[in-house]
C-alpha positions as a Markdown table, in Angstrom:
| # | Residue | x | y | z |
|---|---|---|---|---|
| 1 | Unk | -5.4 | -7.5 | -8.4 |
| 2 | Unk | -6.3 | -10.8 | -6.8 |
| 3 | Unk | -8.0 | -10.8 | -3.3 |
| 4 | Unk | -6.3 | -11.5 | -0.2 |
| 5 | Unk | -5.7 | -15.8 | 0.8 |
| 6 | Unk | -4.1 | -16.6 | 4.9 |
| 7 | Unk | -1.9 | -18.9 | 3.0 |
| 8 | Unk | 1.7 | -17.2 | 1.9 |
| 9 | Unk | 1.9 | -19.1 | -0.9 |
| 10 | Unk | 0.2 | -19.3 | -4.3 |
| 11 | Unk | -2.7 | -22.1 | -4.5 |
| 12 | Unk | -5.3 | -23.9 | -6.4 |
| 13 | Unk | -8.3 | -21.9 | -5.5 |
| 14 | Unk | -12.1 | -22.0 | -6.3 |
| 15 | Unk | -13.6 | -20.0 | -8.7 |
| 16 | Unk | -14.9 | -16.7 | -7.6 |
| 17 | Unk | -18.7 | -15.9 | -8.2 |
| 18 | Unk | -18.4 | -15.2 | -12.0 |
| 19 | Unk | -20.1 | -11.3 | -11.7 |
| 20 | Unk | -17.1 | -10.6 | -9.3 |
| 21 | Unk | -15.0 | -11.7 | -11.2 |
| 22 | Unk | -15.6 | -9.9 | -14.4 |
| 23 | Unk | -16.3 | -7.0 | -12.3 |
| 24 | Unk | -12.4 | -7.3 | -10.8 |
| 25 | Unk | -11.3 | -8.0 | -14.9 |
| 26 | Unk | -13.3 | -5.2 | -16.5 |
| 27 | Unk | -12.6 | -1.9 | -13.8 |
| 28 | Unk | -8.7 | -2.8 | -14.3 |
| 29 | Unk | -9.0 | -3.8 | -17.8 |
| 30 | Unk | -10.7 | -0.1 | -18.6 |
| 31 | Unk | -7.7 | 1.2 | -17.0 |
| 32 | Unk | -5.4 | -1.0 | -18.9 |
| 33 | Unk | -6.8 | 0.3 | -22.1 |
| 34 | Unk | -7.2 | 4.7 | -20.7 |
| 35 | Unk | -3.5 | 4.5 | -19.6 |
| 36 | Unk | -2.2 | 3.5 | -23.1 |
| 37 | Unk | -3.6 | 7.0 | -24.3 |
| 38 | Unk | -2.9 | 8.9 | -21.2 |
| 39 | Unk | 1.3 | 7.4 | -21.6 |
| 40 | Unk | 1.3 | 8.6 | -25.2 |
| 41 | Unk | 0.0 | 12.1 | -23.7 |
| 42 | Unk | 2.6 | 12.4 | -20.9 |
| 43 | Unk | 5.3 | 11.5 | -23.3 |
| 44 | Unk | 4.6 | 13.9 | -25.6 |
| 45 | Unk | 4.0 | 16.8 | -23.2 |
| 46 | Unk | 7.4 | 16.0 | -22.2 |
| 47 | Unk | 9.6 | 15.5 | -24.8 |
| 48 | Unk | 9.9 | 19.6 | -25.1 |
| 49 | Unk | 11.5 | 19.3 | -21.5 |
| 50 | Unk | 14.4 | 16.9 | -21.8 |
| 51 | Unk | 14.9 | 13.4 | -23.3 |
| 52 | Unk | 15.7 | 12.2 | -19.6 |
| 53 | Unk | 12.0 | 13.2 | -18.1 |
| 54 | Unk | 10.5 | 11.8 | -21.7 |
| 55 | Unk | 12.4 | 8.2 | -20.4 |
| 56 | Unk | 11.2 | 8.5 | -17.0 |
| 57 | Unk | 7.7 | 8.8 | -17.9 |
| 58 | Unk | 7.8 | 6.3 | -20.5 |
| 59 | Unk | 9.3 | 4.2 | -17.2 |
| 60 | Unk | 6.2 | 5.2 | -15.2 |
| 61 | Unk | 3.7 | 4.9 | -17.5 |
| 62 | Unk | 4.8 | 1.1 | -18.8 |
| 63 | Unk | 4.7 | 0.3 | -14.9 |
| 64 | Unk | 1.4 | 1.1 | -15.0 |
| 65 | Unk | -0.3 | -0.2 | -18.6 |
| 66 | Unk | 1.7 | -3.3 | -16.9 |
| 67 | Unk | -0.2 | -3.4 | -13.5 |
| 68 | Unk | -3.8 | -3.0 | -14.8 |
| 69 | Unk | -3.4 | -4.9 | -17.8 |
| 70 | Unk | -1.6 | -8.3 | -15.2 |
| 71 | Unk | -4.6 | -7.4 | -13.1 |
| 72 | Unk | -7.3 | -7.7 | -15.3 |
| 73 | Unk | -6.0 | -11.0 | -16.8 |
| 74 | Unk | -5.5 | -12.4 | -13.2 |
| 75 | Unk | -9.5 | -12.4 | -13.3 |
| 76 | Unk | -10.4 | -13.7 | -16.5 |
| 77 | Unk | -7.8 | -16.8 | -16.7 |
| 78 | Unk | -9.3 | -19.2 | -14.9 |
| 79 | Unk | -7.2 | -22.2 | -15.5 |
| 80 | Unk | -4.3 | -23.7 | -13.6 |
| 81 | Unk | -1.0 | -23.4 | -13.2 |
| 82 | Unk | -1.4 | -20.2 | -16.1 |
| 83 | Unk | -4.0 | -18.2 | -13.1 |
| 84 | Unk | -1.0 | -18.5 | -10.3 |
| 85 | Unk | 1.4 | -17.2 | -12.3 |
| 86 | Unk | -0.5 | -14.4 | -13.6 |
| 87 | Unk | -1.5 | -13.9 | -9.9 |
| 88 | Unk | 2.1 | -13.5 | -9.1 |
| 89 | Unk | 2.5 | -11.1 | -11.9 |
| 90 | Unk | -0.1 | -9.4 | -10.8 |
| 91 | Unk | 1.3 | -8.7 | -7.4 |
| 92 | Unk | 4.5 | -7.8 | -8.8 |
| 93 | Unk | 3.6 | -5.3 | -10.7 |
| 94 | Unk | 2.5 | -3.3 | -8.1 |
| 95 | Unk | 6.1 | -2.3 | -6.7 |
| 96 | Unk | 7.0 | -1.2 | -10.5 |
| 97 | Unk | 4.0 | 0.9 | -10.5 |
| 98 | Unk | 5.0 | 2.3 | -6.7 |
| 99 | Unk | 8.4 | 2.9 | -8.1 |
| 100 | Unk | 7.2 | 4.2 | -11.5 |
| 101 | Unk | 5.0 | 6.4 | -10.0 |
| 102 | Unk | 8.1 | 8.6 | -7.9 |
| 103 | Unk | 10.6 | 8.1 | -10.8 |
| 104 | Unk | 9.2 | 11.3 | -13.0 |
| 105 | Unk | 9.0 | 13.0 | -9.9 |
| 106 | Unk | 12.6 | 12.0 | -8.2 |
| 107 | Unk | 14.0 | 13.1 | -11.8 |
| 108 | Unk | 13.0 | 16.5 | -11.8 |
| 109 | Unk | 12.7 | 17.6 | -8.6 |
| 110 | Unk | 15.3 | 15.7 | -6.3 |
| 111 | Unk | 18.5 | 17.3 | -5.6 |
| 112 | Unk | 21.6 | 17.2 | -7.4 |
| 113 | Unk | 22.8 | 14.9 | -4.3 |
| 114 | Unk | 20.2 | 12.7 | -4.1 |
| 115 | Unk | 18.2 | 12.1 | -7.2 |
| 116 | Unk | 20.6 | 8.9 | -8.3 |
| 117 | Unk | 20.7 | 7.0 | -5.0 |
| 118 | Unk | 17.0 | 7.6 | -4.8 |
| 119 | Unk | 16.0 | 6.5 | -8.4 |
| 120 | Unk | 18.8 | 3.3 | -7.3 |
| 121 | Unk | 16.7 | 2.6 | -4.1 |
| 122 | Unk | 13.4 | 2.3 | -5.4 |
| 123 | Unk | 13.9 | 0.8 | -8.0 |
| 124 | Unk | 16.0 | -1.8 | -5.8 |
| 125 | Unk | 13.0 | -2.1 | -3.1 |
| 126 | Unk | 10.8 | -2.5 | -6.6 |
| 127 | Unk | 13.2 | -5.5 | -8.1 |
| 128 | Unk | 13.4 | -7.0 | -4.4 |
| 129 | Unk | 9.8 | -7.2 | -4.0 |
| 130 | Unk | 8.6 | -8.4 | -7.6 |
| 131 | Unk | 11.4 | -11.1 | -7.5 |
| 132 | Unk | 9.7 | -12.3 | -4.2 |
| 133 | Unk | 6.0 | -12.6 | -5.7 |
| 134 | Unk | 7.7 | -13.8 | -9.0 |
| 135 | Unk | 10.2 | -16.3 | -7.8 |
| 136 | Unk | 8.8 | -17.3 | -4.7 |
| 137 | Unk | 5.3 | -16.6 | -5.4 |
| 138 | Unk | 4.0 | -14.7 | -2.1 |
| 139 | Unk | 0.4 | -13.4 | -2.0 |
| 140 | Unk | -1.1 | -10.8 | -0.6 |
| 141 | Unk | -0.8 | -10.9 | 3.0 |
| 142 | Unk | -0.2 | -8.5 | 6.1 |
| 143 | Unk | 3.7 | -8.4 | 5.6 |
| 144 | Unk | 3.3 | -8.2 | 1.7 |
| 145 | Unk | 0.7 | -5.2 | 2.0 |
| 146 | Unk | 2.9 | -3.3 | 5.1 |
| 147 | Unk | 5.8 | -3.9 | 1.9 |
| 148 | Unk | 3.6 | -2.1 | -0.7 |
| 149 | Unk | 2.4 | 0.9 | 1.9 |
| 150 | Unk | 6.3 | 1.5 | 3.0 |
| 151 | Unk | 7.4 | 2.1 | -0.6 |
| 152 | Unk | 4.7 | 4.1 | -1.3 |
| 153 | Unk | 5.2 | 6.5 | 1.7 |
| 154 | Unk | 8.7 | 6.1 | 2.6 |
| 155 | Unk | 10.2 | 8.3 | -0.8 |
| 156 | Unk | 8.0 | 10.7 | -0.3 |
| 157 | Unk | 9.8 | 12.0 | 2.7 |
| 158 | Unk | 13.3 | 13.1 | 0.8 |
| 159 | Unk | 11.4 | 14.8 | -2.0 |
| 160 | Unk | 9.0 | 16.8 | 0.1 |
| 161 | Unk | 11.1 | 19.5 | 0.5 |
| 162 | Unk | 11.4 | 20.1 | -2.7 |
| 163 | Unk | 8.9 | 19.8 | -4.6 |
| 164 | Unk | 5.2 | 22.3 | -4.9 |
| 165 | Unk | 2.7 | 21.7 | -2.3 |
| 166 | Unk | 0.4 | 21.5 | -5.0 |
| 167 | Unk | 2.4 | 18.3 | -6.1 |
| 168 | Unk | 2.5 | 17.3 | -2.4 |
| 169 | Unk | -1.1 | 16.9 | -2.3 |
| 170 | Unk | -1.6 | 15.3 | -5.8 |
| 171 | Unk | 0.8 | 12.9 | -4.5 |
| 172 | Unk | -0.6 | 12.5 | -0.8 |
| 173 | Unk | -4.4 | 12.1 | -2.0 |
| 174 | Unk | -3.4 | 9.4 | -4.0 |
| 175 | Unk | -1.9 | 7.5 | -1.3 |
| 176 | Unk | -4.9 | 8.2 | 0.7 |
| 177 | Unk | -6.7 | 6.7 | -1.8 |
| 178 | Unk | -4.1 | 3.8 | -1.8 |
| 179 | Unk | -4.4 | 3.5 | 1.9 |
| 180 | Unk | -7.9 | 3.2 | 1.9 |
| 181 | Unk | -8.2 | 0.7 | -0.8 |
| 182 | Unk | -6.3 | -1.3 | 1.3 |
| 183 | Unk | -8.9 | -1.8 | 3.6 |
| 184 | Unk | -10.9 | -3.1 | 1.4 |
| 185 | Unk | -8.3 | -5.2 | 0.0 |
| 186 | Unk | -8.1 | -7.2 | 3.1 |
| 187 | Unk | -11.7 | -7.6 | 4.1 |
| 188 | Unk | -12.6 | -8.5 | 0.1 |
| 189 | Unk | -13.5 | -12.2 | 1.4 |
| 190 | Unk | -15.5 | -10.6 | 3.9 |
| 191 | Unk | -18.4 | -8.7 | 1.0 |
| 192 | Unk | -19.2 | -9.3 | -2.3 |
| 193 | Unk | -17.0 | -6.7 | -4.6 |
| 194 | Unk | -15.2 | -5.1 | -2.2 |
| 195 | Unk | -12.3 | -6.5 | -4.4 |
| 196 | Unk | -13.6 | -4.3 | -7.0 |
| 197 | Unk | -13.8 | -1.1 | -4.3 |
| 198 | Unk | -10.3 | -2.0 | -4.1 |
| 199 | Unk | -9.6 | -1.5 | -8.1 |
| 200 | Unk | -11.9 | 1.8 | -8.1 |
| 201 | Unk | -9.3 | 2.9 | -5.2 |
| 202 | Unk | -6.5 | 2.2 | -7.3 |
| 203 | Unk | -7.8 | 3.5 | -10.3 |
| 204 | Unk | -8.7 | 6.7 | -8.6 |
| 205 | Unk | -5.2 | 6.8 | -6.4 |
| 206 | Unk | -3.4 | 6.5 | -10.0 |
| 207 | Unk | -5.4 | 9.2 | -11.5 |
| 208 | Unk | -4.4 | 11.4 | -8.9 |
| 209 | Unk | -0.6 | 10.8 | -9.2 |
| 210 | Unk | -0.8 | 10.7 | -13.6 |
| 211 | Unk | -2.4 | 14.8 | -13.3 |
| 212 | Unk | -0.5 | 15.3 | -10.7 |
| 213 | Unk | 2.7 | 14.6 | -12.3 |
| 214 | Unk | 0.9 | 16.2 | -15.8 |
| 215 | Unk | 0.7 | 19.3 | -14.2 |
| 216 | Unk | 3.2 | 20.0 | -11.8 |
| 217 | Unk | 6.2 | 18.0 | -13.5 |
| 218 | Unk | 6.1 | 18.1 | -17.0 |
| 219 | Unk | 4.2 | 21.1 | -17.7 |
């Protein structure tokens, strides 16, 4: 995922140092390639359950193949206008993966009441915020990243109640890791590779969440 830019709007940019760079491209591009076997796993684990939860998994895990492997190519395209709107993708996908991520979890465990308007909001808050990087072509900045942190906490609070602690805290140490990588994400001008901390903190927040939702959802 591209490092933060003041400017709200996509533009021509210098290249990075080249070892950053491929340092950025190769942590998400590893997890590009590790979640294609880890999706066919979580599908298969839970087909047994129900159609539905094989579906919503599929859902998750496609959101996030999509946001490592849009990542990874934001770093290794280095040519113009191709880099900004991969950029842009690369941005977007992170609400998918956000919304991906709860959409296992809302499907088994939310109540009768409010599993559909919950599966309908997030998804809605994920389509707002990818059309705005995709259409309008925001980057990263402090209302962009406050965006990203809201729809990762804010769902959590209606399915607490009723889903296992042990969940709970699957779920809340990855957006601890999340939180933290943010940090880094908007001081990565700041150090050399602190962009790549940032991918290490996703990688690591989105292993938490795929073993949590292994465990304590499908099997």
């Amino acid at each position: 995922m591209p490092a933060k830019h003041g400017t709200a709007k996509i533009a021509n940019e210098p290249p990075f140092l080249e070892g950053e760079e491929w340092a950025n491209a190769l942590t998400h591009g590893l997890a590009a390639l590790g979640s294609i076997a880890m999706a066919v796993h979580l599908i298969q684990a839970a087909m047994p359950k129900s159609n539905g939860l094989a579906i919503a998994c599929a859902a998750y895990m496609a959101a996030v193949f999509g946001t490592f492997f849009c990542s990874s190519l934001s770093h290794l395209v280095r040519r113009q206008p191709l880099l900004n709107q991969l950029r842009a993708w690369d941005q977007a996908m992170i609400y998918t993966m956000i919304s991906g991520t709860y959409t296992p979890i809302a499907y088994a465990y939310a109540s009768d009441v409010t599993r559909t308007p919950l599966l309908w909001a997030i998804w809605i808050a994920a389509a707002a915020g990818f059309l705005q990087k995709v259409a309008w072509k925001h980057r990263v900045n402090s209302s962009g990243t406050i965006s990203y942190l809201l729809l990762g906490w804010l769902p959590a609070i209606p399915l607490a109640p009723y889903v296992p602690t042990a969940l709970v805290m699957a779920m809340f140490a990855g957006g601890v890791m999340y939180t933290i990588g943010v940090a880094f994400l908007i001081n990565d001008k700041k150090q050399k590779y602190l962009h790549a901390c940032w991918h290490l903190a996703v990688i690591s927040a989105a292993a938490c969440h795929y073993y949590g939702i292994l465990w304590y959802v499908v099997k």
